[in-house]
VMD Tcl script that draws the C-alpha trace (Angstrom):
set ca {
  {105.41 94.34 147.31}
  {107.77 92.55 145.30}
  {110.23 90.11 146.54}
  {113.38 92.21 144.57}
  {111.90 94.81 146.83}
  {112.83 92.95 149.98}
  {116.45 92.30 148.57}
  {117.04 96.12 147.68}
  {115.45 97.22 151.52}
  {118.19 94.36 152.83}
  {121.13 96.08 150.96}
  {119.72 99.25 151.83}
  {119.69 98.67 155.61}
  {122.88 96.29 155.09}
  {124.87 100.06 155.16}
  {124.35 100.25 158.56}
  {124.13 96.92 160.19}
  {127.34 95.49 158.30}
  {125.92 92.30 157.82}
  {128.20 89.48 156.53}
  {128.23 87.86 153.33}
  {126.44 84.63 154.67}
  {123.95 86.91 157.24}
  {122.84 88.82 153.79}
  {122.94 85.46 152.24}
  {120.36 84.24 154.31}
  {117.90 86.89 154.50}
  {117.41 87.38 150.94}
  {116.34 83.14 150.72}
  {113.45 81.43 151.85}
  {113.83 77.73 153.40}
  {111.31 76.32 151.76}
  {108.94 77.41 148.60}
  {106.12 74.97 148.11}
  {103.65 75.55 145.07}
  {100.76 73.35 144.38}
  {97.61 73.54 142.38}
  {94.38 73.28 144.32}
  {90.61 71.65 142.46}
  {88.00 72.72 144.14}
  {84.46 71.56 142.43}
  {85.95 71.01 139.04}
  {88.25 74.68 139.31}
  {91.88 74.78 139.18}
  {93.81 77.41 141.33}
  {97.04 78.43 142.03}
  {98.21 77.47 146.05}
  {102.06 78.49 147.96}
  {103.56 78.37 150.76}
  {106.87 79.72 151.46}
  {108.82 79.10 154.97}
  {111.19 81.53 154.75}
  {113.34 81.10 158.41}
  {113.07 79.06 161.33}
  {116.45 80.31 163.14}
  {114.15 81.53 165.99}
  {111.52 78.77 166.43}
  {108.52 77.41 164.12}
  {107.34 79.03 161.35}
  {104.41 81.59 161.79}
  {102.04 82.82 159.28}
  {98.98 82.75 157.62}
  {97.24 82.14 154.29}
  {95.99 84.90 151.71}
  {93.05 84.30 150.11}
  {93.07 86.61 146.81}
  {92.68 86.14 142.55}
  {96.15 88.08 142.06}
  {97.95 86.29 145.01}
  {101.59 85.64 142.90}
  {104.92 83.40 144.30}
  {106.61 86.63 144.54}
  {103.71 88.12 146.49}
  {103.59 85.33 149.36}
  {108.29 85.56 149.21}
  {107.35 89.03 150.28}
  {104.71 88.42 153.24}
  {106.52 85.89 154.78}
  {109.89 87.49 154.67}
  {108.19 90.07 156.12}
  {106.66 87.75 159.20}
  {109.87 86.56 160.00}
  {111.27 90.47 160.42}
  {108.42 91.15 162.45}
  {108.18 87.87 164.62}
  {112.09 88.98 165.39}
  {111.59 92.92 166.14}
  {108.93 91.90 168.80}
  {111.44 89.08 170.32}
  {108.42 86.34 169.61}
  {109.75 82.99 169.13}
  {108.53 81.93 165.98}
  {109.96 82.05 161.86}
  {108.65 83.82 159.54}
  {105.97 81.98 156.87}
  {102.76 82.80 154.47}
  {101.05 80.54 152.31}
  {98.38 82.13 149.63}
  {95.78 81.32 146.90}
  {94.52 82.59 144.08}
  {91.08 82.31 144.74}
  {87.96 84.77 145.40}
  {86.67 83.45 148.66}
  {83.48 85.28 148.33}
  {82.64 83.32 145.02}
  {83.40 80.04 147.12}
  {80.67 78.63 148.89}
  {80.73 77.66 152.79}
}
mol new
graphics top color blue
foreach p $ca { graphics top sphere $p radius 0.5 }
foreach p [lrange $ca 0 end-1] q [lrange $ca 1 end] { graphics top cylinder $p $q radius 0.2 }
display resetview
């Protein structure tokens, strides 16, 4: 899913929770967007990690290990963890960190 999705769902569902300007302003912005690149054995690839809300405690989420892994991708998922982390009433932000990498053609 595409981050641009995430904003149109939060305008979409903004209709009925009458968010203010600065609640909408802060769901549709992660805190912090890290990007790196990663050698491993003489290969480059691709490595992000985006915090995307602490409001309710540390950040919570895992990394995705996949070649088509994108900065938009990783937005999504960890906008995403910090919805779900708040529907359950668990006390951590939302985060996700991913890289483009086939882990399969990685040895142990």
């Amino acid at each position: 899913m595409a981050f641009k999705e995430v904003q149109a769902f939060l305008q979409k569902i903004n209709s009925y929770m009458q968010l203010s300007p600065k609640e909408l302003q802060l769901l549709q912005m992660p805190n912090v967007v890290l990007r790196q690149t990663l050698t491993v054995s003489g290969k480059k690839y691709a490595a992000y990690r985006v915090q995307f809300n602490n409001a309710r405690g540390p950040y919570k989420g895992g990394i995705r290990f996949h070649t088509e892994v994108s900065l938009d991708e990783v937005k999504s998922l960890s906008f995403w963890m910090a919805l779900k982390t708040a529907i359950v009433d668990v006390p951590f932000g939302g985060a996700k960190g991913g890289i483009t990498v086939d882990p399969k053609g990685l040895s142990a």
